[in-house]
C-alpha positions as CSV (number, residue, x, y, z in Angstrom):
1,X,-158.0,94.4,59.9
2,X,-157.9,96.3,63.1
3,X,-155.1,97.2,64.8
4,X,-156.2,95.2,67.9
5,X,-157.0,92.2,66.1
6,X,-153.2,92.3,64.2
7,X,-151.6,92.5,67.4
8,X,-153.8,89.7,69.4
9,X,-153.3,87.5,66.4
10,X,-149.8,88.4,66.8
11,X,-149.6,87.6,70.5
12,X,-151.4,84.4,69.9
13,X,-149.1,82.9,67.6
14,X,-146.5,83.5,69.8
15,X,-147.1,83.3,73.7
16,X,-146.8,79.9,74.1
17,X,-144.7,79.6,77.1
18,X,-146.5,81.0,80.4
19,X,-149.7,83.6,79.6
20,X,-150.0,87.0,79.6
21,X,-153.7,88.4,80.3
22,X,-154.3,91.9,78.2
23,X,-156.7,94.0,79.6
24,X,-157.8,96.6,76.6
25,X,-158.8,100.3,77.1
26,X,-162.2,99.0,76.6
27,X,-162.2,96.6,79.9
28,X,-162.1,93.5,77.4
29,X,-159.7,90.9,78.8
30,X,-157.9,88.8,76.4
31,X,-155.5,86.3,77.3
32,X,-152.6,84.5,75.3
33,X,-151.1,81.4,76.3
34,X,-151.3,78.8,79.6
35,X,-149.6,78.4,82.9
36,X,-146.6,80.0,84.8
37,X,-145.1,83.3,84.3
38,X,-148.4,85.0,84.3
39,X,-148.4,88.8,83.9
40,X,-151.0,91.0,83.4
41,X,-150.8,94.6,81.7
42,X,-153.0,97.2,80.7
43,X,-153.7,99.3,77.9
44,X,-155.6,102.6,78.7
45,X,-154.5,104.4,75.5
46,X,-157.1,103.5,72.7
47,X,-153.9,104.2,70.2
48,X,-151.6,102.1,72.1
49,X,-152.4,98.9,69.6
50,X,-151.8,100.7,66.2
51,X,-148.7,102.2,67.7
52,X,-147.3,98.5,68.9
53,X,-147.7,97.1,65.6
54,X,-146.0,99.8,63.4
55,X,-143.3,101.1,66.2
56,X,-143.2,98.3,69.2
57,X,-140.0,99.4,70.4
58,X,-140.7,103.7,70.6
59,X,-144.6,102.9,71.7
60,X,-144.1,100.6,74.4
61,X,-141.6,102.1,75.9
62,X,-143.1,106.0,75.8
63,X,-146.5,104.3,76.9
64,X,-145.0,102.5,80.2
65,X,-143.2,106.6,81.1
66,X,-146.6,107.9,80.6
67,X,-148.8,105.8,82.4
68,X,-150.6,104.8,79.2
69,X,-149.0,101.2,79.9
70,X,-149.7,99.7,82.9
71,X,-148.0,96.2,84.7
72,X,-150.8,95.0,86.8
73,X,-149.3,91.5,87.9
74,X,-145.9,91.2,88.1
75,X,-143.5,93.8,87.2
76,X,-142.1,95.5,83.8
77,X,-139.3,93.0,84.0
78,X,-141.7,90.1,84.3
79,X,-143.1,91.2,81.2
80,X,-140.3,91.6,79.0
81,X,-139.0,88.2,80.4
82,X,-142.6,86.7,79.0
83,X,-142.5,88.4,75.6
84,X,-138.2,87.8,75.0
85,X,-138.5,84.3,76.2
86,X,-141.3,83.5,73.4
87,X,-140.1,85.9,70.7
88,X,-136.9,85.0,71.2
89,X,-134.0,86.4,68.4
90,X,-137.2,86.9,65.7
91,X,-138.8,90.4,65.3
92,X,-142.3,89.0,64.7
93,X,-144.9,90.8,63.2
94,X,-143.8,91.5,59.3
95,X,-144.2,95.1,59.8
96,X,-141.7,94.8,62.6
97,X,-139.2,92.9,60.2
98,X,-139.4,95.7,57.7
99,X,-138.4,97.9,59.9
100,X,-135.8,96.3,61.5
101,X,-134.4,96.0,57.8
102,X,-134.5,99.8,57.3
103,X,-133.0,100.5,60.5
104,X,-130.2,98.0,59.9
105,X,-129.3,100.3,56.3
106,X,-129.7,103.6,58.2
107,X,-127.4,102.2,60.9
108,X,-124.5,101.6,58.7
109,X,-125.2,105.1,56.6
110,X,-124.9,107.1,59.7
111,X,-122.1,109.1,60.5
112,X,-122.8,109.6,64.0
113,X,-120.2,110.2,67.5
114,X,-118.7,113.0,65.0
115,X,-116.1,115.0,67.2
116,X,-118.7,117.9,67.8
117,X,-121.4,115.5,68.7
118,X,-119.9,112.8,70.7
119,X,-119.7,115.0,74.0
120,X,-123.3,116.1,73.7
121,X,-124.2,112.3,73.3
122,X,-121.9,111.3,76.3
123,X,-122.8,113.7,78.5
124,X,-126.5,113.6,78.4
125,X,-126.1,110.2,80.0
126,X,-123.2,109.8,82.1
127,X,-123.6,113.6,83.6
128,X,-127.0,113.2,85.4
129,X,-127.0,113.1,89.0
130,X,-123.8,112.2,90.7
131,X,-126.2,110.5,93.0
132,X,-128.1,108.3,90.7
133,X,-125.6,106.1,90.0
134,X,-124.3,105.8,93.3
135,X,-127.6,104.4,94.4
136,X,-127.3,101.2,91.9
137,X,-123.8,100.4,90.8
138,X,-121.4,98.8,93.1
139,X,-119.3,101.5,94.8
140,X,-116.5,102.0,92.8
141,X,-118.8,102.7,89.7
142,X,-118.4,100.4,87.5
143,X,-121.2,100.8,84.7
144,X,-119.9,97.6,82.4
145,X,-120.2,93.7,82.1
146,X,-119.3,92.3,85.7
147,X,-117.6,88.8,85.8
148,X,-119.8,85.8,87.1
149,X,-117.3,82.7,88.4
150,X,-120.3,81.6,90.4
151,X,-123.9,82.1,90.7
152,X,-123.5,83.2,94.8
153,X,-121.3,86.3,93.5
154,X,-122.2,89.3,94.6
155,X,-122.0,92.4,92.0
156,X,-119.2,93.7,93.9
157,X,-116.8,90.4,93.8
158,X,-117.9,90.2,90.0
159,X,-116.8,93.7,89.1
160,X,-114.0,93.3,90.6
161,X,-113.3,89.7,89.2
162,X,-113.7,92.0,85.9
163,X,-110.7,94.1,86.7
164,X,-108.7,91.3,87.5
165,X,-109.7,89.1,84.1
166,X,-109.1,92.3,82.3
167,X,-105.5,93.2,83.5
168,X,-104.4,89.5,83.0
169,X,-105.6,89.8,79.4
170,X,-103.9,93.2,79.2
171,X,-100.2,90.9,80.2
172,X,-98.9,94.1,82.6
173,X,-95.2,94.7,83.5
174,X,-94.2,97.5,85.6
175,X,-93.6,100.8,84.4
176,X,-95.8,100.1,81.3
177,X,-98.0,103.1,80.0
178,X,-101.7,102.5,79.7
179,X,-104.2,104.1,77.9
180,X,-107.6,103.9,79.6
181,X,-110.5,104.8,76.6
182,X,-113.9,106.0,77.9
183,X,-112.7,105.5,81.3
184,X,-115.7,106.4,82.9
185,X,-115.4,107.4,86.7
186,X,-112.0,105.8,86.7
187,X,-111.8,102.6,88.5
188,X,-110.6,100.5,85.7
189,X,-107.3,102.7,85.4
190,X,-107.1,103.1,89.4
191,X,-106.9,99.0,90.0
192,X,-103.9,98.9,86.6
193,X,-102.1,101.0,88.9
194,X,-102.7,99.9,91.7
195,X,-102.3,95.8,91.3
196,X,-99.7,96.5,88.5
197,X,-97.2,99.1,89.0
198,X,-98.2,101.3,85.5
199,X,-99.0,104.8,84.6
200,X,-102.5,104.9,83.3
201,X,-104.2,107.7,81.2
202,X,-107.8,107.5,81.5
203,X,-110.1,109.5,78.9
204,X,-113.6,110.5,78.8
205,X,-116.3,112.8,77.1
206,X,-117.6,113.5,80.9
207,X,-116.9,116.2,82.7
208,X,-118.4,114.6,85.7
209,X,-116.5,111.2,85.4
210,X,-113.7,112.7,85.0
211,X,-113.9,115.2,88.6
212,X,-114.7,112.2,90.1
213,X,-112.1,109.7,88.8
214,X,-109.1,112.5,89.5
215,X,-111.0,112.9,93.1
216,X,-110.4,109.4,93.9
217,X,-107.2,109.1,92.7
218,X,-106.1,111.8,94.9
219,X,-107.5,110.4,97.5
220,X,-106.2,106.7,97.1
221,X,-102.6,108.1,96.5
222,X,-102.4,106.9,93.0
223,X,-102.4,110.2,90.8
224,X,-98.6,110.4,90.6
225,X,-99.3,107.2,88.2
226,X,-103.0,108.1,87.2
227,X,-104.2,111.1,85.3
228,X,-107.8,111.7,83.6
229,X,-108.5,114.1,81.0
230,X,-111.2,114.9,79.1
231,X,-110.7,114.6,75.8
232,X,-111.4,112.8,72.5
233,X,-109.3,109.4,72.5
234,X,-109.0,110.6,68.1
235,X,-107.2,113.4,69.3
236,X,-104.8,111.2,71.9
237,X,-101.1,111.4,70.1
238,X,-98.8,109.7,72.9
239,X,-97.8,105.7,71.9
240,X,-98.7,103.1,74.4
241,X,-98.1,100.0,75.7
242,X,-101.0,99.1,76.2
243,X,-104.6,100.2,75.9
244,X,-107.8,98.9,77.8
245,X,-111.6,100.6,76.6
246,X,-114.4,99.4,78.7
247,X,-117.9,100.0,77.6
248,X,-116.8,102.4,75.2
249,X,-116.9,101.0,71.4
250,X,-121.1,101.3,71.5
251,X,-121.1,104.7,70.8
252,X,-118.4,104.9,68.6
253,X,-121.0,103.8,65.4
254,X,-120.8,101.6,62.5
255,X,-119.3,104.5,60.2
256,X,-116.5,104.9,62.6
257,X,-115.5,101.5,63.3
258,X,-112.4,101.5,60.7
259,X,-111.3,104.7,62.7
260,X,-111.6,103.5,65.4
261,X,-109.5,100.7,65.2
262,X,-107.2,102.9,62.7
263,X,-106.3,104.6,65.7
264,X,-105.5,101.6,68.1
265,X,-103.1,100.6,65.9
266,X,-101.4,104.2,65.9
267,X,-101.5,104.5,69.6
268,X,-100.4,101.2,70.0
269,X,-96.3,100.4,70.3
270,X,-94.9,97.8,68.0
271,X,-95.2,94.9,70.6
272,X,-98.4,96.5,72.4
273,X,-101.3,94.4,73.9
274,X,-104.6,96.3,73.6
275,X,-108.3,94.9,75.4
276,X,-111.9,96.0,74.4
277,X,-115.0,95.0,76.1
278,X,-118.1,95.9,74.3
279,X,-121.8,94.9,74.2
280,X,-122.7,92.7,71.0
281,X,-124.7,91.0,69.5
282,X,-124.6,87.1,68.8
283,X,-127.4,87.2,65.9
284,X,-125.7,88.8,63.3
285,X,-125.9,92.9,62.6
286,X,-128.9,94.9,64.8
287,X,-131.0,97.2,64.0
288,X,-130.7,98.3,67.6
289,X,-133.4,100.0,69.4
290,X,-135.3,103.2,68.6
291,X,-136.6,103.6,71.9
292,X,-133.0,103.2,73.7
293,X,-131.0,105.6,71.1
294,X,-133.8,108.6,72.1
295,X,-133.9,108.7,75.7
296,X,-130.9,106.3,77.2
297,X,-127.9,106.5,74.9
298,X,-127.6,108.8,72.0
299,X,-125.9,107.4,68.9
300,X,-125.4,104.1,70.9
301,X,-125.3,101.0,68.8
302,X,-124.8,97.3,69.3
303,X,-121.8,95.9,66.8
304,X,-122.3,92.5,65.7
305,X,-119.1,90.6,65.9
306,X,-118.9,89.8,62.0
307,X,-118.8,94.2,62.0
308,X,-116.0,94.5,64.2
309,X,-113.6,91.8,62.8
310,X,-114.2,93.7,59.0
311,X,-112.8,96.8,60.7
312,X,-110.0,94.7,62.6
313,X,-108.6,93.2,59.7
314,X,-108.7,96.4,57.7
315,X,-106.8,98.4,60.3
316,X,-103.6,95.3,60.3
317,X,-104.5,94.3,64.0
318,X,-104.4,90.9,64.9
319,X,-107.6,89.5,67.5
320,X,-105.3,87.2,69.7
321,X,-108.3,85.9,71.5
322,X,-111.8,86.9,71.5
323,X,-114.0,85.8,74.6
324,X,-118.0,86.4,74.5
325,X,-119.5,86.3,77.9
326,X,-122.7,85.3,77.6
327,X,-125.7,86.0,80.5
328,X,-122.6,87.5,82.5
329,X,-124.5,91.3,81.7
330,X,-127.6,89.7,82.3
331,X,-127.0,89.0,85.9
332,X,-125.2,92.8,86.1
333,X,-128.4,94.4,84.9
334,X,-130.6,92.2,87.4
335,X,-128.4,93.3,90.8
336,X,-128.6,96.8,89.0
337,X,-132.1,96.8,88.7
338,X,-132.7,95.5,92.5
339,X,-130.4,98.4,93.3
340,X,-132.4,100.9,91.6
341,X,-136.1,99.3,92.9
342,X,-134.8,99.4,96.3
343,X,-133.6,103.3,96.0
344,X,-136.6,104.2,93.9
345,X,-138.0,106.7,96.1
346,X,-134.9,108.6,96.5
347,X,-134.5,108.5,92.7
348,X,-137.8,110.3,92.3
349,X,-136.8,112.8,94.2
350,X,-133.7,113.6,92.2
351,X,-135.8,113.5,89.3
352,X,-139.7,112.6,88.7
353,X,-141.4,109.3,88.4
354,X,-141.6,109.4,84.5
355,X,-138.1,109.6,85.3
356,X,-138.3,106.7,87.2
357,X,-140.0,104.6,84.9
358,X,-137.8,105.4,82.0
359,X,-134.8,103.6,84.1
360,X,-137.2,100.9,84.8
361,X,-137.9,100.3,81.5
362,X,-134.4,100.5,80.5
363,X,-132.8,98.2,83.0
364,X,-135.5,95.6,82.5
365,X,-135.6,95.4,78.8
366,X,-132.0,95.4,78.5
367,X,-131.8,92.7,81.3
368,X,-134.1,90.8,78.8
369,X,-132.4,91.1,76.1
370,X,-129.0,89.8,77.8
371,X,-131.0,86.5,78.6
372,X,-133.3,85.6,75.8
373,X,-132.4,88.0,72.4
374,X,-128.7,87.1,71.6
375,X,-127.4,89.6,73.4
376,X,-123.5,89.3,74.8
377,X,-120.3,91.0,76.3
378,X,-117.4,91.0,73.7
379,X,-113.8,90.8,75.1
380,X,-111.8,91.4,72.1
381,X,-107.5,91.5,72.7
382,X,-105.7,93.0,69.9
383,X,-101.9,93.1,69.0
384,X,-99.9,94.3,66.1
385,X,-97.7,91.3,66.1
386,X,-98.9,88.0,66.1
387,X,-96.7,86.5,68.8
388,X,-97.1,89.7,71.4
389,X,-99.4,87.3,73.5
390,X,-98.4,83.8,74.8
391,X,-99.9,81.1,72.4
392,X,-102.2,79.9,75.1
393,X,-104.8,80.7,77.3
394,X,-103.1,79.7,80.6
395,X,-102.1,82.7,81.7
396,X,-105.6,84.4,82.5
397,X,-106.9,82.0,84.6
398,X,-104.1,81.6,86.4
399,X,-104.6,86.0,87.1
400,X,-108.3,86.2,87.3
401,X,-109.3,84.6,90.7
């Protein structure tokens, strides 16, 4: 059996919902399912096929940088929106199932985000161009989970409807100290301050976040209650009130998940309130993408939720309330995306277009994902004591508008 024939047989089982039309590197069309979305692609690497059905994830995506994998109709996101939509939360092709599998058991053997390796693996992403993100986040740079309270939002009200949801969850009183984790270019920490009267401490791996989050605390008149550093949150010793990481648990991986939250509960005073938002997964334990882990983020990983309670519990925390925010990140990553289509030329200039189509891959299959593949935003509020948040959910809705 060809490698051709596996993957049309594949694609015919299971576009059923709007058609995508295949054009092979020999000129043969073939075409899978009927009616709207219809996208066509291109293959023009004869090797292309074999590669999808024994590494989909690392093939496709190295094929669409190259130019080996072309959108004809449509646009990358229209064809990941095709394929997610039908696939779904399955993997497929049997081949693709065993490997999920083995990337599940080398997931939890790793030992990865070691404190050698975690600045390499931070800063090859967040220390590109200063630049790059300014042309598609909103413009306090905010690179996590905005908050939807209506579909007419734009992504600057959401992010900032984030902050707000966040702080009520965090229950603030003046004078507090806060502990920002993986604060990223600082705006998180800046608004605690700000709206709430504390002294924040914002950490990060990134030199470049970190000039830029002390920049603009300087320049908002907030760093005689705001102060960055970069550093290792494992090597933090101070006790807080309260602590807030944003965007920050996927990279800490599986391995380190009890230390992780073995150290919450040493930073954390006897009656403190601490707040993680995370990427997760709703389907159980991923094997998380190949593609993704080489060329976006390094020793990133998506926890299930069943993976971070086991580490929870073990560490004597109590989760006071868990919210999961579902197609909130989906909607961030498609005003991301706009943002970065409509700056694309300047991006290539900063970099390249393989550059270029990399970030277009990444925004669009991760956009995907967050729609169709069980993919969701964690909130997660943690407590030593059981009755260190009010027994009801009134007060955060009565704080996030």
């Amino acid at each position: 059996m060809t490698a051709l024939f596996s993957l049309d047989r594949l694609l015919t089982r299971t576009i059923a919902a709007g058609s995508l039309t295949l054009v092979g590197p020999d000129a043969r069309v073939r075409r899978f399912g009927r009616g709207a979305p219809e996208v066509t692609v291109e293959i023009k690497d004869r090797n292309l096929a074999q590669k999808l059905v024994l590494l989909p994830d690392i093939a496709l995506g190295e094929a669409y940088m190259d130019g080996s994998f072309i959108v004809e109709s449509g646009e990358i996101y229209d064809f990941f929106d095709l394929c997610f939509a039908n696939f779904g939360r399955s993997y497929g092709h049997w081949l693709w199932r065993a490997y999920a599998m083995a990337r599940r058991v080398q997931k939890r053997l790793a030992r990865r985000n070691s404190l050698t390796a975690a600045p390499d693996e931070i800063r090859s992403h967040y220390d590109l161009s200063d630049e790059l993100y300014r042309l598609f986040l909103d413009p306090a740079r905010q690179y996590s989970c905005a908050y939807y309270l209506t579909q007419d939002d734009t992504l600057e009200q959401a992010q900032e409807q984030k902050l707000a949801h966040l702080a009520a969850k965090l229950l603030l009183r003046r004078g507090q100290r806060v502990l920002d984790i993986g604060c990223g270019w600082g705006e998180l920490a800046l608004y605690l301050a700000r709206v709430a009267d504390v002294e924040v401490t914002g950490l990060t791996l990134s030199q470049a976040q970190c000039a830029y989050a002390q920049q603009r605390a300087t320049e908002t008149s907030l760093d005689n209650r705001v102060r960055f550093r970069v550093q290792d949150y494992r090597k933090e010793t101070d006790r807080y009130d309260r602590i807030a990481s944003v965007g920050m648990f996927e990279h800490v991986g599986y391995g380190r998940y009890c230390e992780y939250f073995d150290k919450l509960h040493d930073l954390l005073v006897d009656d403190g309130v601490a707040v993680m938002d995370t990427t997760g997964s709703a389907s159980g334990p991923l094997a998380g993408s190949p593609w993704i882990e080489k060329y976006i983020f390094p020793g990133g990983q998506v926890p299930a939720l069943s993976e971070i309670m086991q580490a929870i519990e073990r560490a004597g925390l109590f989760a006071t309330d868990i919210e999961i925010l579902r197609l909130h990140y989906a909607e961030t990553l498609r005003m991301w995306r706009n943002r970065f289509k409509a700056n694309r030329s300047r991006v290539a200039e900063i970099y390249d277009e393989r550059f270029c189509r990399m970030w277009e891959f990444y925004l669009a299959s991760c956009e995907a994902g967050f729609r169709h593949s069980g993919l969701v935003d964690f909130h997660i509020q943690l407590s030593k004591r059981i009755d260190a948040v009010p027994i009801t959910r009134d007060y955060l809705y009565r704080s996030c508008n």
